[in-house]
C-alpha positions in Angstrom: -57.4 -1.9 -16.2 -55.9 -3.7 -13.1 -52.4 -2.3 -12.6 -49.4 -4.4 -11.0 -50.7 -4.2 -6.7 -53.9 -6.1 -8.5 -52.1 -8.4 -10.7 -49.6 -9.5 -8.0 -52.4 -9.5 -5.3 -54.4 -11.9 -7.3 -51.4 -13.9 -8.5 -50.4 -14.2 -4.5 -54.2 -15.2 -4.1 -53.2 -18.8 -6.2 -50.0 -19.3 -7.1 -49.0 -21.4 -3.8 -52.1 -23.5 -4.6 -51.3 -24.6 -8.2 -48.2 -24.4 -8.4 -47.7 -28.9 -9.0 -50.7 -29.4 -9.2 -52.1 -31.6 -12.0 -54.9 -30.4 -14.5 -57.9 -32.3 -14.9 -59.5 -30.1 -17.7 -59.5 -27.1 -19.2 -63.2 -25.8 -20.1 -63.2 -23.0 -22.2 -66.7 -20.9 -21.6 -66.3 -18.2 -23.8 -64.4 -19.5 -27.6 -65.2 -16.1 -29.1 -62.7 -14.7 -26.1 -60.5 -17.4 -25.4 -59.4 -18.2 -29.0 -57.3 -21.9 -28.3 -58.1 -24.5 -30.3 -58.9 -28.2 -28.3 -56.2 -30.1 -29.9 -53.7 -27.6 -28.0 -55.2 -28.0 -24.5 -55.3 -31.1 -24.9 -51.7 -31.2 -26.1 -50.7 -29.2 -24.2 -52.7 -28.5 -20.9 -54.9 -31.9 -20.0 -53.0 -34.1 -17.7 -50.2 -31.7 -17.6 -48.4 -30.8 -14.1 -48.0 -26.8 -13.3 -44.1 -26.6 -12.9 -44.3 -22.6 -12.4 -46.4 -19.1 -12.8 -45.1 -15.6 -12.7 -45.8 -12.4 -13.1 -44.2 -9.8 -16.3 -45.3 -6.7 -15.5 -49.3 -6.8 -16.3 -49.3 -10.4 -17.7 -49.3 -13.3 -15.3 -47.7 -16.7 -17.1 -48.6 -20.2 -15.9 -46.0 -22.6 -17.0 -46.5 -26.5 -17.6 -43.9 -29.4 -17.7 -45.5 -30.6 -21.2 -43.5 -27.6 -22.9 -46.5 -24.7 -23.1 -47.1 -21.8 -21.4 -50.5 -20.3 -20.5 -50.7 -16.5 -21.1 -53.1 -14.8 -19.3 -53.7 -10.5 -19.3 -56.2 -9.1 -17.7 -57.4 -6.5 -20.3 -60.0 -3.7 -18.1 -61.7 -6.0 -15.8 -60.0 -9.3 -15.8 -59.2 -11.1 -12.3 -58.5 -14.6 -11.7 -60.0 -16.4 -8.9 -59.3 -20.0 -6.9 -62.5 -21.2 -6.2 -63.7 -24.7 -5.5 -65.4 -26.6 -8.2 -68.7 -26.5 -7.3 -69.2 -22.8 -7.0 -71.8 -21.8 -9.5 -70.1 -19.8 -12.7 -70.3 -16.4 -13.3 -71.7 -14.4 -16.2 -68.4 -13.3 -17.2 -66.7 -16.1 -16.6 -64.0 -16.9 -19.6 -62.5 -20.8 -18.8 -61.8 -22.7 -16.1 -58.9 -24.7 -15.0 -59.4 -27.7 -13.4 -57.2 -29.5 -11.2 -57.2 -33.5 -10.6 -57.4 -33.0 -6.9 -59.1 -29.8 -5.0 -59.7 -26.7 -6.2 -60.1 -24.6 -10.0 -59.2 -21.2 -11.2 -61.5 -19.2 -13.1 -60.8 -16.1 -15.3 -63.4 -13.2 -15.0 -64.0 -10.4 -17.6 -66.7 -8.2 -18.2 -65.6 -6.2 -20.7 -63.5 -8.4 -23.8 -60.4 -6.6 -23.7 -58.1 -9.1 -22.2 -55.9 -11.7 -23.7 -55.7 -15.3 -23.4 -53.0 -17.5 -25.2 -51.2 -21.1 -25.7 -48.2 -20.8 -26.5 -45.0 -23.4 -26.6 -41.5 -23.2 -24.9 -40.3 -19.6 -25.2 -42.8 -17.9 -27.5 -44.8 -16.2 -25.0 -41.7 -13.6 -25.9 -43.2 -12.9 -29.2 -46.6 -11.8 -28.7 -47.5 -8.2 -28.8 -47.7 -6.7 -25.2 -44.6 -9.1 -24.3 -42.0 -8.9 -26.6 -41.2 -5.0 -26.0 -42.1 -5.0 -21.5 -39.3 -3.1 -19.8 -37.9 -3.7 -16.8 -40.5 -4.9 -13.9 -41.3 -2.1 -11.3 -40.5 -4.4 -8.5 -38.0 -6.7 -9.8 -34.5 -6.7 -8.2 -33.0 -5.5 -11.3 -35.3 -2.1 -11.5 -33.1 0.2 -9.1 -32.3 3.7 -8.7 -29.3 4.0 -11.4 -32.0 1.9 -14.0 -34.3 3.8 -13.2 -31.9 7.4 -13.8 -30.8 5.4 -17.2 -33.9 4.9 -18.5 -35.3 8.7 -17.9 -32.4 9.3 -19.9 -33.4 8.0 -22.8 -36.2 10.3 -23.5 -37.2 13.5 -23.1 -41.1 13.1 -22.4 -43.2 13.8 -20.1 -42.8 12.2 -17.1 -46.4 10.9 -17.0 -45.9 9.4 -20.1 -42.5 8.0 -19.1 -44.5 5.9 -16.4 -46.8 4.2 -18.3 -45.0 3.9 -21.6 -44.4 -0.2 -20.7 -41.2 -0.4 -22.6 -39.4 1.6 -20.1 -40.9 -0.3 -17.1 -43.8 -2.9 -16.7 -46.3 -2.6 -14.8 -46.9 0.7 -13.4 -50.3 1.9 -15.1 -52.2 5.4 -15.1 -53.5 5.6 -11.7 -50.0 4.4 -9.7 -48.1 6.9 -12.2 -50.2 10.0 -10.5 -49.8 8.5 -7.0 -46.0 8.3 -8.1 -45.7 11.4 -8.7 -47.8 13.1 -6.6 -45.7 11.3 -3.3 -42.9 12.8 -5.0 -44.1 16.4 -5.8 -43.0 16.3 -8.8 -46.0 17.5 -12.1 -46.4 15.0 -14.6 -45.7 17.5 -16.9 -42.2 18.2 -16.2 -40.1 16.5 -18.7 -37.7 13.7 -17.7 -34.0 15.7 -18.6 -35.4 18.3 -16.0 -34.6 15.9 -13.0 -31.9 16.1 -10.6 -30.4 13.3 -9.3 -32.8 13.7 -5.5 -35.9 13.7 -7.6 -34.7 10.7 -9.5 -34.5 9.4 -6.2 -37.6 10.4 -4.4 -39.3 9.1 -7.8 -37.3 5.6 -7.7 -37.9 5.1 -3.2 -42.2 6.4 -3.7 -42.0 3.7 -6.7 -41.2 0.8 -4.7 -42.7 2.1 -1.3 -46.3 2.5 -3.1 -46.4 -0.5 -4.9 -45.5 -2.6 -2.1 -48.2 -1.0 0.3 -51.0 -1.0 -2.0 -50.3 -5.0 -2.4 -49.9 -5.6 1.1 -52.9 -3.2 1.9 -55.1 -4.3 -0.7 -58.2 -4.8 1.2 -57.9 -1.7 3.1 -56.0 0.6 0.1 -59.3 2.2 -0.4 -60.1 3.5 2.6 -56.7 6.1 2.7 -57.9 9.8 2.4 -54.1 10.5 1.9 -53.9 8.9 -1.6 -54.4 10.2 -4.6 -56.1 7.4 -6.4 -58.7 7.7 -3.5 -59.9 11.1 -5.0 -59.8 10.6 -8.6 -62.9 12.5 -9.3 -64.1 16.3 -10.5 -63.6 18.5 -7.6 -61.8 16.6 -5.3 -58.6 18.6 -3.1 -55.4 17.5 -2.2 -54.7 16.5 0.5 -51.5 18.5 1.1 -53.0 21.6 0.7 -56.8 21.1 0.1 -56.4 23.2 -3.2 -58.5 21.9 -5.5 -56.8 18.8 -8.0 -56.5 19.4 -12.0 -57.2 17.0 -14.7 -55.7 17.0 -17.9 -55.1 14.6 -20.8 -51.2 13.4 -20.6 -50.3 10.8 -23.9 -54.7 10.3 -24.0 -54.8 9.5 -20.5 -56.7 11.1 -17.8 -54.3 12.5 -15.3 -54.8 14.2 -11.7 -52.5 15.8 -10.0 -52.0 19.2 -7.6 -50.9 22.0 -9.3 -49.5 23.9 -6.1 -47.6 20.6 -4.9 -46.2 19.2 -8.1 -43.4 21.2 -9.6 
């Protein structure tokens, strides 16, 4: 699924755009995916103004000055796009938002595993895959002593530390590896082994990654030096060219260089 660098990449992509913008419509494409009936778009969505839209962790939130917010996750394959209103829609294609003047953004998923939902004032809190998100990877408020506090509290893995979401949002499967792999630490070492410089080598190549593979987007792919570049059977690390393992960490599939990692 798209992890936080794509979620904030694509948010970046609009947010500027629609952020005051008026709506013209909202056209649903897809009702078996996006489940909201038309008596709350119209309540709440049709001629309202966009007053904000953020990002919680994996989950981007559009907010409008009638009272509702729009909840949008992106599931496997979800991305949003801005597009202009006359480009043709694709197959995939979930809704689009229209806006009174200029452009519309479209939601795109191929495979239906992302969520779309209406919800009014502060209620967005209590939906499943909200109401429990720890503290955001790149927030202000996720630093080095959170981040120490927080490894405290369990006694897992540390693979599954990083992408349990209730201890911070946003960081998925494939940033957790490159995490740790930066680091040199094994994703099986278990979070009360850590000494207070690998809590900090873990917190700095949290921050450092994210932020480059946002800023790099376009390019992210093409660095032989990263992990998530060589996610495949047979592929070597870089470091030392030895030969990468794969194993199943809390059902996911995890790489990472046995010689490197301790």
């Amino acid at each position: 699924m798209p992890e936080l660098p794509d979620v904030e990449y694509m948010l970046r992509g609009f947010k500027d755009y629609i952020i005051g913008k008026s709506v013209k419509d909202f056209i649903i494409l897809d009702r078996k995916f996006v489940k909201i009936s038309d008596r709350l778009i119209s309540a709440g969505v049709v001629n309202s103004k966009i007053r904000e839209v953020i990002r919680k962790g994996k989950y981007i939130l559009v907010f409008f000055d009638s009272g509702f917010t729009l909840v949008l996750h992106m599931g496997m394959t979800g991305w949003i796009d801005l597009v202009s209103k006359s480009k043709e829609v694709k197959k995939h294609d979930k809704f689009r938002l229209i806006f009174k003047a200029g452009k519309e953004i479209r939601y795109n998923c191929s495979r239906k595993l992302g969520k779309i939902r209406l919800t009014l004032d502060e209620r967005f809190n209590e939906l499943s895959g909200l109401n429990n998100l720890g503290v955001d990877a790149l927030s202000e408020a996720f630093t080095c002593d959170v981040l120490g506090f927080l490894l405290k509290k369990t006694d897992s893995y540390l693979k599954s530390f990083f992408i349990n979401q209730s201890y911070i949002a946003g960081i998925g499967n494939v940033y957790a590896d490159e995490i740790l792999f930066k680091s040199r630490i094994s994703p099986k070492r278990k979070t009360s082994s850590l000494n207070r410089l690998e809590v900090k080598s873990l917190y700095k190549n949290t921050k450092r990654i994210l932020n480059k593979a946002i800023s790099n987007y376009n390019s992210i792919n093409k660095n032989n030096n990263l992990l998530l570049n060589r996610r495949k059977k047979g592929q070597k690390c870089p470091n030392c060219n030895r030969k990468l393992k794969i194993e199943k960490i809390s059902g996911r599939t995890t790489f990472f260089c046995s010689k490197c990692q301790k």
